[in-house]
C-alpha positions as CSV (number, residue, x, y, z in Angstrom):
1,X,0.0,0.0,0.0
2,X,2.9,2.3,0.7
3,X,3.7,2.8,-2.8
4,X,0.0,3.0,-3.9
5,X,-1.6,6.6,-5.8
6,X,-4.1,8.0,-3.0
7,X,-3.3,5.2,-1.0
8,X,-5.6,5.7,1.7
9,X,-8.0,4.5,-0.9
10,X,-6.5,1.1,-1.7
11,X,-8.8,-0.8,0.0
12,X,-12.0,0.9,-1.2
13,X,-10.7,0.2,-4.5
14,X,-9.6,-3.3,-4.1
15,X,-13.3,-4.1,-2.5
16,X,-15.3,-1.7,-4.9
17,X,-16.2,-5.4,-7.4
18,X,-17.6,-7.0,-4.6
19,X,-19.3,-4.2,-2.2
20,X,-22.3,-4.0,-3.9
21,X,-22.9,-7.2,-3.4
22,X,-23.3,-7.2,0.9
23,X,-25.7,-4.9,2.9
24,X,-23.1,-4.6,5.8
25,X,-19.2,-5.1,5.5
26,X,-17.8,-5.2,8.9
27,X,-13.9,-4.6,9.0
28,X,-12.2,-5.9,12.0
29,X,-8.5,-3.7,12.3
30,X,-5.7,-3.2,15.0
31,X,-6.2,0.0,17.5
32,X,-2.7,1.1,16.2
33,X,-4.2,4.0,14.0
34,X,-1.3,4.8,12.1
35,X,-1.9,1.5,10.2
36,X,-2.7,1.8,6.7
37,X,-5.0,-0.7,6.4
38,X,-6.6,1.2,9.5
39,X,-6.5,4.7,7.9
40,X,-8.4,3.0,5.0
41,X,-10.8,1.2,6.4
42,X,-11.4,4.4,8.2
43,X,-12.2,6.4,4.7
44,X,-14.4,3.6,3.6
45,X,-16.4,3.1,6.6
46,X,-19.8,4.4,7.2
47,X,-20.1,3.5,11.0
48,X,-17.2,3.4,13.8
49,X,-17.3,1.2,16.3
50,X,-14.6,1.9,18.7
51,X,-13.6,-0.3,21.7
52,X,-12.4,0.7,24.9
53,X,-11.1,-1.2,27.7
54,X,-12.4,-0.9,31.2
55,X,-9.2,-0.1,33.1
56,X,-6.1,2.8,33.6
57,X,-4.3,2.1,30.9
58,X,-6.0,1.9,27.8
59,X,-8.2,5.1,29.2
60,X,-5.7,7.3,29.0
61,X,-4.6,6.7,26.0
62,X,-8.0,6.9,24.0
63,X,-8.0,10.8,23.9
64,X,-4.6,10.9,22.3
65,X,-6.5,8.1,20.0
66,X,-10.0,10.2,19.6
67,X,-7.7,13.2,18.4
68,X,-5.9,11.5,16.0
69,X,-9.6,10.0,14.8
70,X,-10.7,13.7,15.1
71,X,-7.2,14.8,12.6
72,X,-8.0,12.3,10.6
73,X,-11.9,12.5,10.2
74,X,-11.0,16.7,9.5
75,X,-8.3,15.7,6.6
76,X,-9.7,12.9,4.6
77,X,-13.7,14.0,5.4
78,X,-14.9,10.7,5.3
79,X,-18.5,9.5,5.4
80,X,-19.5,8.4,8.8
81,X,-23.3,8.1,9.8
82,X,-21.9,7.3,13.4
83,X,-19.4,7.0,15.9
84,X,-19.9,4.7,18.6
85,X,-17.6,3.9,22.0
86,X,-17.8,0.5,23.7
87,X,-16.7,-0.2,27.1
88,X,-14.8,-3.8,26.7
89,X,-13.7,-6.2,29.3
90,X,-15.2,-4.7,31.8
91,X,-14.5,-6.9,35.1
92,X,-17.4,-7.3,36.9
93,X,-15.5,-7.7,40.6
94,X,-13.1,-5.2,40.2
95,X,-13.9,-1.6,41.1
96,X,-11.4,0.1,39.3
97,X,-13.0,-1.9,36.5
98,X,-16.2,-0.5,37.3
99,X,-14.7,3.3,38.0
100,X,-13.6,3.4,34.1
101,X,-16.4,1.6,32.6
102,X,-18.5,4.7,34.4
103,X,-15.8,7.1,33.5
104,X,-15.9,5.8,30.0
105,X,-19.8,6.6,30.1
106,X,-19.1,10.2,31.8
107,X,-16.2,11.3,28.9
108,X,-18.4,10.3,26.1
109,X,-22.0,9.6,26.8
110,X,-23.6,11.0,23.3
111,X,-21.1,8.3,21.8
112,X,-21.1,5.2,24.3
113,X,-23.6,2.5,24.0
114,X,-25.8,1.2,26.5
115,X,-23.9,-2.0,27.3
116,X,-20.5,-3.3,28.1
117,X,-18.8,-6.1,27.2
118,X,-17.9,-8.1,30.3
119,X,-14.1,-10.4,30.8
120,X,-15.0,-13.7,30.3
121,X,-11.3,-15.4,29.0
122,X,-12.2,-19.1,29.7
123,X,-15.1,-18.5,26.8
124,X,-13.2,-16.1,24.8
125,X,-10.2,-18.4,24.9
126,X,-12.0,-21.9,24.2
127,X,-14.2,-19.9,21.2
128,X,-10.3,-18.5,19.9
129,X,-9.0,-21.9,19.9
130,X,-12.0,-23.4,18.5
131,X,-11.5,-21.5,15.8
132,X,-15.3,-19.7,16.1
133,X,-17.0,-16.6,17.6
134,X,-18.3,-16.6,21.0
135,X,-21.7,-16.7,19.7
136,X,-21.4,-19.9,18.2
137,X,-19.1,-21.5,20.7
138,X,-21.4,-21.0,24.0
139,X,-24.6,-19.0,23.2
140,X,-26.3,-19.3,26.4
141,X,-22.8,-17.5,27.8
142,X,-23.1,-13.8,30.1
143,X,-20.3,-13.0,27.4
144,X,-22.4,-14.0,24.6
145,X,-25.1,-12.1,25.6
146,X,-23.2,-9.1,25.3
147,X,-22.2,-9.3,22.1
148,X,-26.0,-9.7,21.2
149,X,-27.0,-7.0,23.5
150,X,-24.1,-4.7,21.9
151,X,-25.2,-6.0,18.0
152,X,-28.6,-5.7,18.9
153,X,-28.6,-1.8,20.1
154,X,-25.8,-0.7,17.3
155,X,-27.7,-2.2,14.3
156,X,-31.4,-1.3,15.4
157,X,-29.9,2.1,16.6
158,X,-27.6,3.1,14.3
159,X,-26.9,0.6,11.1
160,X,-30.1,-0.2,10.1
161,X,-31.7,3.7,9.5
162,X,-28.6,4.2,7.0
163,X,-29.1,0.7,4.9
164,X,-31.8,-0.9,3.3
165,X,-31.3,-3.6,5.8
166,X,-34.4,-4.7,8.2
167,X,-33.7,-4.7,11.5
168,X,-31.1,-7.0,13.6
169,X,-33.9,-9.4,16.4
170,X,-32.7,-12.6,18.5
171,X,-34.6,-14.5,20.3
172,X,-38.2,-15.3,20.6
């Protein structure tokens, strides 16, 4: 990509045969934002969903992050519909846990969902090895559940009013 004409717009290109053929293309990258392949799936995207963890350390270094987002956003003027902030392995037992999953809500609570997404590392490490999602290695899980909860109030809240996509239900 380094060597690429407007390369912040390689990967819209190399995708543009195939887009029109999903609804939703969700893009999974590292937090290290000076990535290319994060800076591009950043000028493609039409929704940001940005993860933070519950605890000291990756708190204080999401406004550094934000700003960069911010610089970014203000350069290349891509076309977001939303922006949304999601308190991660949050530690149910651990008050410090507890203080930045609240602080989290307090700092950015036009862009923070609802829900959190709760530690759970014996499912998330037996679904990793397994090769599968969460979802489909123990439904039934608190963890799972949060991922649904999370899905469910993005998609019907956010995603689905900008695509001609019905809306996300689980469940009875």
């Amino acid at each position: 990509i380094m060597h690429e004409v407007k390369r912040e717009l390689y990967l819209d290109r190399l995708l543009a045969p195939i887009k029109d053929n999903y609804d939703v293309i969700i893009l999974d990258t590292s937090a290290y934002f000076n990535s290319l392949f994060v800076q591009n799936a950043l000028t493609m995207a039409t929704d940001i969903i940005y993860p933070i963890g519950c605890k000291m350390g990756d708190y204080s270094t999401v406004a550094t992050t934000i700003s960069q987002v911010n610089e970014f956003k203000n350069k290349v003027q891509p076309n977001w519909n939303s922006f949304s902030i999601v308190p991660v392995n949050l530690k149910m037992n651990s008050k410090n846990s507890k203080y930045f999953n609240n602080l989290i809500r307090a700092t950015f609570k036009d862009s923070v969902t609802a829900g959190s997404i709760r530690v759970d590392e014996t499912t998330a490490d037996d679904a990793t090895m397994d090769d599968i999602s969460v979802i489909e290695h123990k439904p039934t899980s608190p963890l799972a559940s949060d991922y649904y909860n999370i899905f469910y109030e993005l998609w019907n809240e956010k995603i689905s009013s900008w695509t001609n996509v019905g809306r996300f239900k689980y469940g009875n």
